[in-house]
TORFIBA-369005 format. One record per residue: residue number from 1; residue in three letters; x, y, z of N, C-alpha, C in turn. Coordinates in Angstrom, 1 decimal, padded with zeros to 4 digits. Example, Ala and Ser with C-alpha at 12.3 -4.5 7.8 and 13.67 -1.06 7.14 Angstrom:
% TORFIBA-369005
{1,ALA,{013.2,-005.7,007.8},{012.3,-004.5,007.8},{013.2,-003.3,007.8}},
{2,SER,{012.8,-002.2,007.1},{013.7,-001.1,007.1},{012.9,000.0,007.9}},
% end
This chain:
% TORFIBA-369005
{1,UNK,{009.1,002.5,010.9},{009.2,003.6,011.8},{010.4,004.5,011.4}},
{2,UNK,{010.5,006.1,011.3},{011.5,006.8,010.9},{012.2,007.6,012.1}},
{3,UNK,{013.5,007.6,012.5},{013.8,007.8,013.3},{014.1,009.3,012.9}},
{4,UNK,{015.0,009.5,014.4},{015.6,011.0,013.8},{016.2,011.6,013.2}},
{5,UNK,{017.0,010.7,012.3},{017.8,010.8,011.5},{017.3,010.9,010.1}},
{6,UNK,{016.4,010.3,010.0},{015.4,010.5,009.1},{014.1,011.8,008.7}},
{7,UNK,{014.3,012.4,009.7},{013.4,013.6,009.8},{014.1,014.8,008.9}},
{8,UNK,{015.9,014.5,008.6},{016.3,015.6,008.0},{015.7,015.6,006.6}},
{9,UNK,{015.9,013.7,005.9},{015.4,013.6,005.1},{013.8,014.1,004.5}},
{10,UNK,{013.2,014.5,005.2},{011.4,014.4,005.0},{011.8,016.0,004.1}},
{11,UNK,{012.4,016.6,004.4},{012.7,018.0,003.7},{013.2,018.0,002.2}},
{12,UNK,{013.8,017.2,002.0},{014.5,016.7,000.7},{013.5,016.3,000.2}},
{13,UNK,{012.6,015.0,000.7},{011.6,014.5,000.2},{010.8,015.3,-000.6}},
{14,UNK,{010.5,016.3,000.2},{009.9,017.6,000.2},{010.1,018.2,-001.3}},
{15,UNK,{011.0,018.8,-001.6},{011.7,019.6,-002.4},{011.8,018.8,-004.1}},
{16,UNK,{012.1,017.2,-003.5},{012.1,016.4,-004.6},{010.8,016.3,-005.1}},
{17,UNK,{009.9,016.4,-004.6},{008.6,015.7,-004.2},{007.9,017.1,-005.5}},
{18,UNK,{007.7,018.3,-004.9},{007.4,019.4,-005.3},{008.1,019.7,-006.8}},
{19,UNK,{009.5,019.7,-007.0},{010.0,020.0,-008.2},{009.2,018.4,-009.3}},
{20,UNK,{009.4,017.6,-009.2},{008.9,015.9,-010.0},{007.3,016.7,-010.3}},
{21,UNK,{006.8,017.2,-009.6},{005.4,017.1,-009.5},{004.9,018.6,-010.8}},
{22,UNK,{006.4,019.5,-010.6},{006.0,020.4,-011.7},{006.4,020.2,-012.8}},
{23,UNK,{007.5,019.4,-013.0},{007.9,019.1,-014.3},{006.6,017.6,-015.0}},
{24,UNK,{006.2,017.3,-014.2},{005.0,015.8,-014.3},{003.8,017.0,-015.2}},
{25,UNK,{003.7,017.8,-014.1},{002.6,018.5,-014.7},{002.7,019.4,-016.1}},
{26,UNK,{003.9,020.1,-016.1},{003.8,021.6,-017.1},{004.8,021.4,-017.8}},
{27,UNK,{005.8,020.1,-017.4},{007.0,020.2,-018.4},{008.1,020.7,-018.7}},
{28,UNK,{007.9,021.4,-017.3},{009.6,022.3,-017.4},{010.1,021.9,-016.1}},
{29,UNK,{011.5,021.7,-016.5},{012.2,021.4,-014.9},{012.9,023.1,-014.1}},
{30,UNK,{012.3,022.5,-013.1},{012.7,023.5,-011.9},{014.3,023.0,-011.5}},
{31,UNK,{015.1,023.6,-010.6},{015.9,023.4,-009.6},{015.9,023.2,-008.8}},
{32,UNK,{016.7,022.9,-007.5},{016.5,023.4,-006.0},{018.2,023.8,-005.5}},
{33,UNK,{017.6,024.8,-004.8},{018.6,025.5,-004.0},{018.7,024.5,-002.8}},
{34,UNK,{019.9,024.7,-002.4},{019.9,023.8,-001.2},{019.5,024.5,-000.3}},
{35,UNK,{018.7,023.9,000.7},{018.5,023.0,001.0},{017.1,022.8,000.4}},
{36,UNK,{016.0,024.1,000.2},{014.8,023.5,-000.5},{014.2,024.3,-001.2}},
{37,UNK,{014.9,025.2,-001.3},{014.0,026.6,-002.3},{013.6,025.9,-003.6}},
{38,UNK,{012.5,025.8,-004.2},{012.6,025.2,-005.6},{012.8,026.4,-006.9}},
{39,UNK,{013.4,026.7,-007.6},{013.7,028.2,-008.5},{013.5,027.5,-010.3}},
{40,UNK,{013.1,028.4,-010.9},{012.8,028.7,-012.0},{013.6,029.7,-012.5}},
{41,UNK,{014.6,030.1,-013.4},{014.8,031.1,-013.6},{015.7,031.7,-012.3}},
{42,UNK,{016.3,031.3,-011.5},{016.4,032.2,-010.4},{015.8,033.1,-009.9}},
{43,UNK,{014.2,032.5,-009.7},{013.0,032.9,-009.1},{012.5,031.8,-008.3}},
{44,UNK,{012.1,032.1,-006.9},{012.0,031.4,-006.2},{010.7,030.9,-006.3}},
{45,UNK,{010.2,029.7,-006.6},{008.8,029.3,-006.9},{008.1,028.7,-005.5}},
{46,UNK,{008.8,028.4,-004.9},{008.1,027.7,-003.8},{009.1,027.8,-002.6}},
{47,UNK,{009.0,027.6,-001.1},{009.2,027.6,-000.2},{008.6,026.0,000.9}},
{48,UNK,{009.8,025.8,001.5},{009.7,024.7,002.9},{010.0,024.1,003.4}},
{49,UNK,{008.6,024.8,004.6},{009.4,024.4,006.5},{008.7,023.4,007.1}},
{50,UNK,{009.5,022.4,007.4},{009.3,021.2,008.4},{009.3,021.3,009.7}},
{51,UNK,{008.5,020.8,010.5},{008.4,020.5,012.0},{008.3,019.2,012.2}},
{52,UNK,{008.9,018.4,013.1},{008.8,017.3,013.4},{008.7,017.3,015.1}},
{53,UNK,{008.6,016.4,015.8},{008.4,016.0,017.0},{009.0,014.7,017.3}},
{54,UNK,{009.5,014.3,017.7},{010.8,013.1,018.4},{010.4,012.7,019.4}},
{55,UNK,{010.5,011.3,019.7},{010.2,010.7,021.3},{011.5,010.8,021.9}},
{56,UNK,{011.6,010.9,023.1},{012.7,011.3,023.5},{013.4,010.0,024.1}},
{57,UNK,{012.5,009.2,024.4},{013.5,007.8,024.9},{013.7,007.2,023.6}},
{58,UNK,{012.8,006.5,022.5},{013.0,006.1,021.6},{013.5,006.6,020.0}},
{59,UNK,{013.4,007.8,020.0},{014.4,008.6,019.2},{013.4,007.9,017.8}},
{60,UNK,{012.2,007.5,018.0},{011.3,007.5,016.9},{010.4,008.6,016.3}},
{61,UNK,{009.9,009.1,015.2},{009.6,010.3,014.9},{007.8,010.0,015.5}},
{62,UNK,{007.5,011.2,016.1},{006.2,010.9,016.5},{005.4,011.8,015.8}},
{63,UNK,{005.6,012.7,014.7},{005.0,013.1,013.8},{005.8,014.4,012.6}},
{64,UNK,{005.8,014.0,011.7},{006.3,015.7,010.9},{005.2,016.2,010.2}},
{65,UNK,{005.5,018.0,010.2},{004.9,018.5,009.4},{005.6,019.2,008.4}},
{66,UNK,{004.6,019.0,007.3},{005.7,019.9,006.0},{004.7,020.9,005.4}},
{67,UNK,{004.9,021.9,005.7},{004.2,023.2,005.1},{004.7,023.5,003.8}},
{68,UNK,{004.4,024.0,002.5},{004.8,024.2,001.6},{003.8,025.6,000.8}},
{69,UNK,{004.9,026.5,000.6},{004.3,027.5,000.0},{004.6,027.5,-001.5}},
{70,UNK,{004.1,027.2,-002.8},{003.6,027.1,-004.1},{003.3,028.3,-004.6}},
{71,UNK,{004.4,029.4,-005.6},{003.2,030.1,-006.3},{003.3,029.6,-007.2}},
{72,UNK,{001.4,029.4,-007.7},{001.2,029.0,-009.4},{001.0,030.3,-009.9}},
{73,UNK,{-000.3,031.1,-009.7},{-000.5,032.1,-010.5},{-000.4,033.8,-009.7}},
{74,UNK,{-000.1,034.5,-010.5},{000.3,035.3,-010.3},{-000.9,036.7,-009.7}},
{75,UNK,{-000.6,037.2,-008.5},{-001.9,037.3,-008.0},{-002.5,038.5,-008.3}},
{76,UNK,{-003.3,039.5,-008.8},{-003.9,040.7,-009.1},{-002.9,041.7,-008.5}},
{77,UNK,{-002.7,042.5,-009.7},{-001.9,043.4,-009.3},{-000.3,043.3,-008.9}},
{78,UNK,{000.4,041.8,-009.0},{001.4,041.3,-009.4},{002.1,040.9,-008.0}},
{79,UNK,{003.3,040.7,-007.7},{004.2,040.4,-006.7},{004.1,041.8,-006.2}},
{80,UNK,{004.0,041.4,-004.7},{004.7,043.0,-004.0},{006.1,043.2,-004.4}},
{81,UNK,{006.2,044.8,-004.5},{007.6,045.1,-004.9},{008.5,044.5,-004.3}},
{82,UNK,{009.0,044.0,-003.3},{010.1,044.0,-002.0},{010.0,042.5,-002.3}},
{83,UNK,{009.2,041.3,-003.2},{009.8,040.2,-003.9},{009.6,039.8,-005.3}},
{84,UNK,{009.3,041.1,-006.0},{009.0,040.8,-007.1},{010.7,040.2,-007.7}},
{85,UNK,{011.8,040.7,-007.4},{013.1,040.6,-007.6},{013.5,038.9,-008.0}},
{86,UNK,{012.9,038.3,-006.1},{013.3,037.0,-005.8},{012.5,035.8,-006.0}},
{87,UNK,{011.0,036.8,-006.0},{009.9,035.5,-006.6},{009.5,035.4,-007.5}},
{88,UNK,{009.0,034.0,-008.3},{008.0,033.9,-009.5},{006.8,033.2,-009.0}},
{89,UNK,{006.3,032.9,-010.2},{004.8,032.4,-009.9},{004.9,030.9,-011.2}},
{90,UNK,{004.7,029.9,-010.8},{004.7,029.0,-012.3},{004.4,029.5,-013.3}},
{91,UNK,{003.1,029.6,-013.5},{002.5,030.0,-014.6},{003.3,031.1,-015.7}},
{92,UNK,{003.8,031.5,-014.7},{004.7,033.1,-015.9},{005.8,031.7,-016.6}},
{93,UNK,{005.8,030.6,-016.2},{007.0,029.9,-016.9},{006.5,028.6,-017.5}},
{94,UNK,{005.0,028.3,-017.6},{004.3,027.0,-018.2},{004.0,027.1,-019.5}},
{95,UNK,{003.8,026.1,-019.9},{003.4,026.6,-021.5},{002.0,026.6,-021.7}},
{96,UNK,{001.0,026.1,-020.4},{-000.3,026.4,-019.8},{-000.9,026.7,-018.6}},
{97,UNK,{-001.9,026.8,-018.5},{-002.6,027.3,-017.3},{-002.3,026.0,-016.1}},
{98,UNK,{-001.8,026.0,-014.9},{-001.7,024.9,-014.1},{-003.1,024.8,-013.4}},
{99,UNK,{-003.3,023.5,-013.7},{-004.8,023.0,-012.8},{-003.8,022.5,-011.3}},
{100,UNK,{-004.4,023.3,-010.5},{-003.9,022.8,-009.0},{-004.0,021.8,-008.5}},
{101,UNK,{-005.1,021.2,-009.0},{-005.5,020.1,-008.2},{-004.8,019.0,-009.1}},
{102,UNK,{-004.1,018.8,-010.1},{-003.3,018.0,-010.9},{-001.6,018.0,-010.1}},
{103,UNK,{-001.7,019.4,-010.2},{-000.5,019.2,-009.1},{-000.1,018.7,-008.4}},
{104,UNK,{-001.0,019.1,-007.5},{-001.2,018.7,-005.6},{-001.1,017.5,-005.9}},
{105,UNK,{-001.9,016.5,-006.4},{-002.2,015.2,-006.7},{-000.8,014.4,-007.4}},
{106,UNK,{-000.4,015.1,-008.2},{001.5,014.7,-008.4},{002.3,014.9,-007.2}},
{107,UNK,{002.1,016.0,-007.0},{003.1,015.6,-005.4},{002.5,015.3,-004.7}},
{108,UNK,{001.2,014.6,-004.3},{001.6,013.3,-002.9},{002.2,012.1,-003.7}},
{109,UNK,{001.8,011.7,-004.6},{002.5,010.5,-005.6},{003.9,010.6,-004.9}},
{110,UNK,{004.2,011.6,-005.6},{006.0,011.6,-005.3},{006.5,011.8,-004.5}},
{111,UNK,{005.8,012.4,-003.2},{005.7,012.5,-001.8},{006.3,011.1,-001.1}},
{112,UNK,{005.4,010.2,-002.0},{004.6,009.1,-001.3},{005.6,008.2,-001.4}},
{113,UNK,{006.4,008.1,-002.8},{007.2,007.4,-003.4},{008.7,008.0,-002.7}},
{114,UNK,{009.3,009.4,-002.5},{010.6,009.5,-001.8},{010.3,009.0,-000.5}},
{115,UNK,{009.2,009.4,000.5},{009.1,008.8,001.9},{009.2,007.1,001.9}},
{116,UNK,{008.4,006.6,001.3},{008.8,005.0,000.7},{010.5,004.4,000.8}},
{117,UNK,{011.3,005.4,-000.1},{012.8,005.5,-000.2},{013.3,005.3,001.5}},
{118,UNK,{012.7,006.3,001.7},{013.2,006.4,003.0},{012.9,005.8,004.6}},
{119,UNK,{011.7,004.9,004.7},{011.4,004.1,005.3},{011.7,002.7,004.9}},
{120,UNK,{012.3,002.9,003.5},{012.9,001.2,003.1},{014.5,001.5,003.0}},
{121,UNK,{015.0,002.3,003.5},{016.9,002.8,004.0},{017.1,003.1,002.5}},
{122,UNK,{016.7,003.5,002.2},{017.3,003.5,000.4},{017.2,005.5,-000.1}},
{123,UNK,{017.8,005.7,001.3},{017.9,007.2,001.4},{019.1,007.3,000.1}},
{124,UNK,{020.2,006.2,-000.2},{020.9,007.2,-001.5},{019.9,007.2,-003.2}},
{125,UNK,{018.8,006.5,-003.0},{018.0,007.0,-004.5},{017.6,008.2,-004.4}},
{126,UNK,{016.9,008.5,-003.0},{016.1,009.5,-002.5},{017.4,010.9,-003.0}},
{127,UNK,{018.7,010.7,-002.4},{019.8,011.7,-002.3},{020.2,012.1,-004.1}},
{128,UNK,{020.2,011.2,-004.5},{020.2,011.0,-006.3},{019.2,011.7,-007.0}},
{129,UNK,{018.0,011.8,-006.7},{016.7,011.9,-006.8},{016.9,014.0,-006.8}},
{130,UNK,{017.5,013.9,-005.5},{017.9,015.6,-005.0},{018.8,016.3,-005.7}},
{131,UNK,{020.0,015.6,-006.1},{021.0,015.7,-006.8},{020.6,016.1,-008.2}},
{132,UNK,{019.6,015.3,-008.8},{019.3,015.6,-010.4},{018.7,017.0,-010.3}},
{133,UNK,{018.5,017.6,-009.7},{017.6,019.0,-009.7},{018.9,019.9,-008.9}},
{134,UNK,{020.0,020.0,-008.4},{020.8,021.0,-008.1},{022.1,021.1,-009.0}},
{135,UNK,{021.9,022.4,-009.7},{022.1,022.8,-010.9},{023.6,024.3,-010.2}},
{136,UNK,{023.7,024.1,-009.5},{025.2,024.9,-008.6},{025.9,024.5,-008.0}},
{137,UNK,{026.1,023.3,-008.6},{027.1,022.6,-008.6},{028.5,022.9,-008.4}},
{138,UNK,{029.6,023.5,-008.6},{030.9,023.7,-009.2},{030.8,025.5,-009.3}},
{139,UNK,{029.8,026.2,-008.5},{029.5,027.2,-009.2},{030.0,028.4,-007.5}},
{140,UNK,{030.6,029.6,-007.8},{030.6,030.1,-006.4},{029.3,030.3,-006.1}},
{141,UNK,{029.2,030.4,-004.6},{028.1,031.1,-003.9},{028.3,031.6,-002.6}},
{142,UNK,{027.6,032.3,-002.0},{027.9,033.1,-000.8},{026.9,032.1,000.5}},
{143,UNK,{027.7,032.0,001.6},{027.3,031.4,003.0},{026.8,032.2,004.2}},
{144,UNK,{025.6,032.2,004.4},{025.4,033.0,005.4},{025.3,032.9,006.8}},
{145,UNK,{025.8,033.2,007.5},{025.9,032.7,008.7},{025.7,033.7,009.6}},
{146,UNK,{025.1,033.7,010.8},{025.1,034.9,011.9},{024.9,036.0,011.0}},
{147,UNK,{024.5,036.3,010.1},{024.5,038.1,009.2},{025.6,037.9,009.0}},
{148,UNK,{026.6,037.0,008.6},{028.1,037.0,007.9},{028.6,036.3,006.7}},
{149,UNK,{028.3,037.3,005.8},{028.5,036.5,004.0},{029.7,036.0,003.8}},
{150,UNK,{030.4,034.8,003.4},{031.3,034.3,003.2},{031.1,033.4,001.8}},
{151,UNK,{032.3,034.0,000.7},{032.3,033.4,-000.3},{032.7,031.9,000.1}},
{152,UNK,{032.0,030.9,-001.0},{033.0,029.4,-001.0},{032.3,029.1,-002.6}},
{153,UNK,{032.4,027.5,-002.5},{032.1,027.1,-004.0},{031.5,026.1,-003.6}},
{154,UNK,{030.5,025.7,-003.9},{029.6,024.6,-003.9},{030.5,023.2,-004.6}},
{155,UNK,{030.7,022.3,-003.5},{031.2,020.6,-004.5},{030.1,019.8,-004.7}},
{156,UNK,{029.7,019.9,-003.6},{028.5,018.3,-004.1},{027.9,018.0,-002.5}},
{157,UNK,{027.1,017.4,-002.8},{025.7,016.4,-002.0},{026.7,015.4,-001.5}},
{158,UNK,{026.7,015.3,-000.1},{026.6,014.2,000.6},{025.4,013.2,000.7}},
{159,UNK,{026.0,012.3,001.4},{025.0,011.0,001.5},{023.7,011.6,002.4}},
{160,UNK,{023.7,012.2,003.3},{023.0,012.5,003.9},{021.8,014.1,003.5}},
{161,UNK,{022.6,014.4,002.3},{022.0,015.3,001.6},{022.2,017.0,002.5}},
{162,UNK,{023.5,017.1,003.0},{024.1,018.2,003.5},{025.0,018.6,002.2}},
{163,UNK,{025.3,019.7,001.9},{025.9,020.7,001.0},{027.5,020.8,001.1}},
{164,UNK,{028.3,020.0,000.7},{030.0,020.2,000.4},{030.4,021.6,-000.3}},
{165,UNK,{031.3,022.3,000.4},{031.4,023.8,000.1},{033.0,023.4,000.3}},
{166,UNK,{033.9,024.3,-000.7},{035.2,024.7,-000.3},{035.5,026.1,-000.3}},
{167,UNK,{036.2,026.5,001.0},{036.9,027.4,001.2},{038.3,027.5,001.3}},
{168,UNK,{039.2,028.8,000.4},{040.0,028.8,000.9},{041.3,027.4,000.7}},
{169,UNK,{040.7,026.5,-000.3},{041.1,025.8,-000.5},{040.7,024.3,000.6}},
{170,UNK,{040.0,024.3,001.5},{039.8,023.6,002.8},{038.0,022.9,002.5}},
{171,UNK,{037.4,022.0,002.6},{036.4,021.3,002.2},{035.6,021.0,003.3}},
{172,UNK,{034.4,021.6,003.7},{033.7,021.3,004.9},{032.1,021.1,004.4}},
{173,UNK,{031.4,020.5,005.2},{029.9,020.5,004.8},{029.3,021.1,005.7}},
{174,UNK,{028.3,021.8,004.9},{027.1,022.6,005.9},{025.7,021.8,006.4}},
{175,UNK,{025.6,021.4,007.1},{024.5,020.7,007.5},{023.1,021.3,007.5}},
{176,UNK,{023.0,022.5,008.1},{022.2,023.9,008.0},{022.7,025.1,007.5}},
{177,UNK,{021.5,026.0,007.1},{022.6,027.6,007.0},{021.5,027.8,005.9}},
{178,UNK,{022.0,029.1,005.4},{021.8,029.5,003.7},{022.6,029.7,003.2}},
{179,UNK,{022.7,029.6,002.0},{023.4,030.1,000.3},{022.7,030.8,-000.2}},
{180,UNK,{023.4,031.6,-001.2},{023.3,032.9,-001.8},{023.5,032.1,-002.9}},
{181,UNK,{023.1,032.2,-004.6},{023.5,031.5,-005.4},{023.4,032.2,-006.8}},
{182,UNK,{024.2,032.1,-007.7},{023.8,032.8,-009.0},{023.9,031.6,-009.8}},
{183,UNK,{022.7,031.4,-010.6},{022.4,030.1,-011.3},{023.4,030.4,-012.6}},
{184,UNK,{023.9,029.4,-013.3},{024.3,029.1,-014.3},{023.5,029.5,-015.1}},
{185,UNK,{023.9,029.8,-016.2},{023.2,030.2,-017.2},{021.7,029.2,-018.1}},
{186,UNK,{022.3,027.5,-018.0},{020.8,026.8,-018.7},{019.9,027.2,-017.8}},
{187,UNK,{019.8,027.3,-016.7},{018.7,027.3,-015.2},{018.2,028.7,-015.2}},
{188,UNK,{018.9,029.8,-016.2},{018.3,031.2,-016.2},{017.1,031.7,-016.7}},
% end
């Protein structure tokens, strides 16, 4: 049974789950933005949002959902202008055509296998697992909060797979939020 503490994890699973399943498939490794954007190129390949539901006496999870938005191919007539900027599509970055249903089929595998992590407490493989794919590391990035951009620097992954930022010389973790990020140069 996965409590609620565990329901942050199903997001990560998420992210790990989706990136494993494109590199399984086409051979190229993706990234992830914290907390789940998967990027190519500093192009946003995929998107996802989780819902869960909680018992309230027992603090057991009574169901999650994980929506996941995937572009593989690029759709007639191209990206609308207003994300051609921020989005890609796989395929503009495979060395072949992606069969969808090869995909899909890799990420439940690895779906299957981080949730496993995580229902046997063995959330730091799972956290390791997240780690190997965040590539902004050591790198500045901007924090957005309330419509209020604040530079800091990305340190590192916690155990719980929340984002260590220093400001200012001062070290806090963001639990939620966004980042703004300019990938390093291998990840471009």
């Amino acid at each position: 049974n996965l409590t609620s503490n565990d329901a942050v994890l199903i997001t990560t699973a998420a992210s790990v789950a989706v990136a494993r399943a494109i590199e399984e498939v086409t051979h190229i490794r993706t990234g992830i933005k914290w907390v789940n954007d998967v990027l190519m190129h500093g192009k946003k390949l995929c998107g996802i949002l989780t819902e869960a539901s909680i018992e309230a006496e027992t603090g057991q999870l009574s169901y999650v959902i994980v929506g996941i938005g995937l572009n593989v191919r690029t759709p007639f007539g191209g990206l609308a202008p207003e994300i051609a900027d921020i989005a890609g599509c796989l395929e503009d970055f495979a060395p072949h055509a992606v069969r969808r249903n090869a995909l899909a089929a890799s990420f439940f595998n690895h779906m299957e296998s981080c949730c496993d992590l995580i229902a046997a407490g063995q959330t730091d493989a799972l956290i390791d697992r997240y780690r190997s794919f965040i590539h902004f590391l050591g790198q500045p990035i901007t924090v957005i909060r309330f419509d209020k951009r604040e530079p800091a620097t990305a340190v590192g992954i916690d155990s719980n797979g929340h984002l260590i930022i220093e400001q200012n010389g001062q070290r806090s973790t963001l639990v939620a939020g966004e980042i703004s990020i300019r990938l390093p140069e291998q990840t471009r």
